[in-house]
C-alpha positions, 0 to 999 in steps of 0.5 A, spaced: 490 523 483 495 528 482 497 534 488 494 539 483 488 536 482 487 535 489 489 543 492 483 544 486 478 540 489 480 543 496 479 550 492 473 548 489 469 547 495 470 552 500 469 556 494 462 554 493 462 554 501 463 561 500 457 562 495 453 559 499 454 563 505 454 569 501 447 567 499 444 565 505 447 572 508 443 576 502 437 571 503 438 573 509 438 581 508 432 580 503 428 577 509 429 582 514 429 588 510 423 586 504 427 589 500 434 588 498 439 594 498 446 592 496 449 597 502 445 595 506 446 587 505 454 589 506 453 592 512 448 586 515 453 581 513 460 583 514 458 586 521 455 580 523 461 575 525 455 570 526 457 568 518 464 569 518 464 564 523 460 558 519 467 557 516 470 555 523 466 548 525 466 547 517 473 548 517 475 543 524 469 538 522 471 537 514 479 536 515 478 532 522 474 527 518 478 529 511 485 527 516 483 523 522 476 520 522 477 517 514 484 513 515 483 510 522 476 509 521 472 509 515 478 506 511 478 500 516 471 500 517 469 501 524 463 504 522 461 504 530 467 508 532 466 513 526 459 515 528 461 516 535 468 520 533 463 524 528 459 527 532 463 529 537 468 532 532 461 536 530 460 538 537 466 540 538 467 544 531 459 547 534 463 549 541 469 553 538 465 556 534 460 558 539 466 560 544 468 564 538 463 568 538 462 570 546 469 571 545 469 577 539 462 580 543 465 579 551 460 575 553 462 569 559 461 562 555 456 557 558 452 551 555 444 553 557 438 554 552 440 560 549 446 555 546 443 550 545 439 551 539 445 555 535 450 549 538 446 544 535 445 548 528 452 549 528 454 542 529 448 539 524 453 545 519 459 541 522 457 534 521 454 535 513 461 539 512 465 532 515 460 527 511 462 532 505 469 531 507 470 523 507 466 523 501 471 527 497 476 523 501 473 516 498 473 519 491 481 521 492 482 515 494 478 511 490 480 514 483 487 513 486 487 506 487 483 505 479 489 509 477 493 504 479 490 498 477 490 501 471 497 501 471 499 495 474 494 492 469 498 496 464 505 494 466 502 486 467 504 483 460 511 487 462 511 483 469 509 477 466 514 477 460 519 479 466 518 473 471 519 468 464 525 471 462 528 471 470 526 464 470 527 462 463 534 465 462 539 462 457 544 464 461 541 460 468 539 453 463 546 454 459 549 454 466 545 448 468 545 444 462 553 444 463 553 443 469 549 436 468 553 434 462 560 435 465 556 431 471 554 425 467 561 423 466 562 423 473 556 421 476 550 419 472 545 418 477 547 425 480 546 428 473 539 424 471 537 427 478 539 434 476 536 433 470 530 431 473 529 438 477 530 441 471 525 439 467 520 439 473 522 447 474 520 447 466 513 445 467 512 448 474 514 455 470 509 452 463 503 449 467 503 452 474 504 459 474 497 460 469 493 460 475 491 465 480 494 462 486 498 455 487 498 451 494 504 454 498 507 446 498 508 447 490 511 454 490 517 451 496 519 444 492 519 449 486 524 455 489 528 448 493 529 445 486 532 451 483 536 452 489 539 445 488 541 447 480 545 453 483 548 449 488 552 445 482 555 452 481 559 452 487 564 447 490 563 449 498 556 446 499 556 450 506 555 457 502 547 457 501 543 455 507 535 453 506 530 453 511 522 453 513 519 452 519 513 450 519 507 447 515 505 449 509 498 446 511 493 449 506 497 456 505 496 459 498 499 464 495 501 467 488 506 463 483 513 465 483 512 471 489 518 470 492 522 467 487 525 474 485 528 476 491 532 469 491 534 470 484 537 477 485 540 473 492 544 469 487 546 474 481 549 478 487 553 475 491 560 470 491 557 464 492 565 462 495 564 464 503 560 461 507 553 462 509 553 467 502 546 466 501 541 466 507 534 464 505 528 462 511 520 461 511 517 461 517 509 458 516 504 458 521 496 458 519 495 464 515 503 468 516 509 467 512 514 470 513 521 470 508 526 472 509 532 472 504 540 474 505 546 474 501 552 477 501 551 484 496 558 484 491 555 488 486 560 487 482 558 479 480 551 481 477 555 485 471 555 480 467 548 477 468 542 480 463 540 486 463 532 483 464 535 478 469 530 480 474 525 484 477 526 491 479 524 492 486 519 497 484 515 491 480 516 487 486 513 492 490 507 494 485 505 487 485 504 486 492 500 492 493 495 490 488 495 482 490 495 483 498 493 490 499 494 491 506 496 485 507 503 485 507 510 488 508 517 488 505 523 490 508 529 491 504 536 493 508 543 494 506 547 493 512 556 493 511 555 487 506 549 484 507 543 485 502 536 482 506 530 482 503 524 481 508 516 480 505 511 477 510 504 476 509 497 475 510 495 469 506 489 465 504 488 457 506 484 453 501 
């Protein structure tokens, strides 16, 4: 939700929180005098701070439970946690609000039966105001998070067209295809092997990518195979480094989650030096961790497709809606080296 559209909601209620206390006040006035006289509810209302002081716990207990109560508790669901904090933050607001007041009259403050009536009011006054606050809050968000699912719904045949034209580049299977063919004079099983892989990415990308999620096995032969063609482009067989710690087990994740970050590795870098390309999978039951360094010469992509590749904004967009809370990406630039770290909570079969 636009911030706009927020401050109007903020100003919207204490308006009508002010209305409503401008009527009480009059109903008030009418009670005690029978008879309403304008000047005379002015001079009832405004004299009395006890009033103007409904708005202190309301303000305390709605912006404690709009800031603190909802993130930490309700948004985790710790529902015990939050019943506790709320009534505590409300007989806090009841507290300061009742502290207040002495304070304008000059009268010593104590807990006593005088107190305990207008505390427990002003605090049942402080609670509604809180509920009134996370309900508000669940709304913000709750309008916020449609919204952008509404975007990425949007943006998904993009997405979608975007990971194909990656993988499926004629500039990558161009390549690839000589490759293999100046290979098949020189070493025709080698070139068969190659052209094995090849055919086997094709119909990962064809057959395995239509399903929601795939074993995490799968995705790993896959990224190995491409990262096999694309040794063949470079004669120093040390300049790209594979690894993965662990077992896949019965992980499952989401087809062609890491291949972007891979892909840019390679568009970016000279693969000439050793260790040019560093990319690592830690597997334990339900983590994984990816890790993928290049050395960055932005210069080398110049030359690639212009929608060779997913932009990071994309890649952020598409984590966020498949693992919501579940994930973190870091990505740094330090001197030369380009790292991309994702790790996830991810799901078992």
């Amino acid at each position: 939700m636009k911030r706009f559209a927020v401050i109007g909601l903020h100003v919207g209620y204490w308006m009508i929180y002010a209305l409503l206390i401008l009527l009480f006040g009059m109903m008030g006035s009418v009670v005690q005098h029978h008879v309403f006289v304008r000047h005379l509810f002015f001079s009832a209302f405004w004299r009395n701070p006890g009033w103007v002081f409904l708005l202190v716990p309301a303000l305390i207990a709605f912006y404690a439970f709009y800031t603190l109560l909802f993130t930490r508790f309700l948004r985790k669901r710790r529902l015990l946690l939050l019943l506790i904090s709320a009534v505590l933050v409300s007989l806090f607001s009841g507290v300061t609000a009742i502290g207040l007041m002495r304070l304008i009259y000059k009268v010593p403050f104590h807990i006593s039966t005088d107190t305990g009536f207008p505390l427990i009011a002003i605090a049942m006054i402080a609670m509604v105001n809180g509920v009134l606050a996370l309900v508000m809050r669940g709304f913000i968000a709750w309008y916020s998070e449609l919204r952008l699912k509404e975007e990425l719904t949007r943006k998904n045949y993009e997405m979608e067209l975007a990971l194909i034209k990656s993988q499926i580049s004629p500039h990558f299977l161009f390549n690839t295809l000589n490759n293999i063919d100046v290979l098949i004079g020189m070493d025709a099983t080698r070139a068969s092997a190659y052209l094995n892989k090849l055919s086997d990415i094709l119909r990962f990308m064809l057959y395995e990518t239509k399903t929601a999620q795939i074993p995490l096995a799968k995705e790993l032969g896959y990224i190995e195979k491409y990262i096999e063609l694309q040794r063949i482009r470079t004669a120093n067989p040390q300049s790209i480094s594979y690894f993965v710690e662990g077992q896949t087990g019965q992980l499952m994740v989401e087809p062609m989650l890491f291949i972007p970050f891979i892909e840019n590795a390679f568009k970016y870098t000279q693969q000439r030096a050793d260790n040019a390309i560093r990319i690592r999978f830690v597997l334990d039951e339900q983590r994984i961790v990816f890790d993928c360094e290049n050395r960055y010469n932005p210069d080398a992509g110049k030359n690639a497709e212009p929608y060779n590749g997913l932009g990071n904004s994309l890649i952020r967009k598409r984590l966020l809606l498949l693992y919501p809370d579940r994930h973190s990406l870091e990505i740094n630039t330090v001197n030369d080296i380009y790292q991309a770290k994702l790790t996830l909570n991810a799901h078992a079969n």
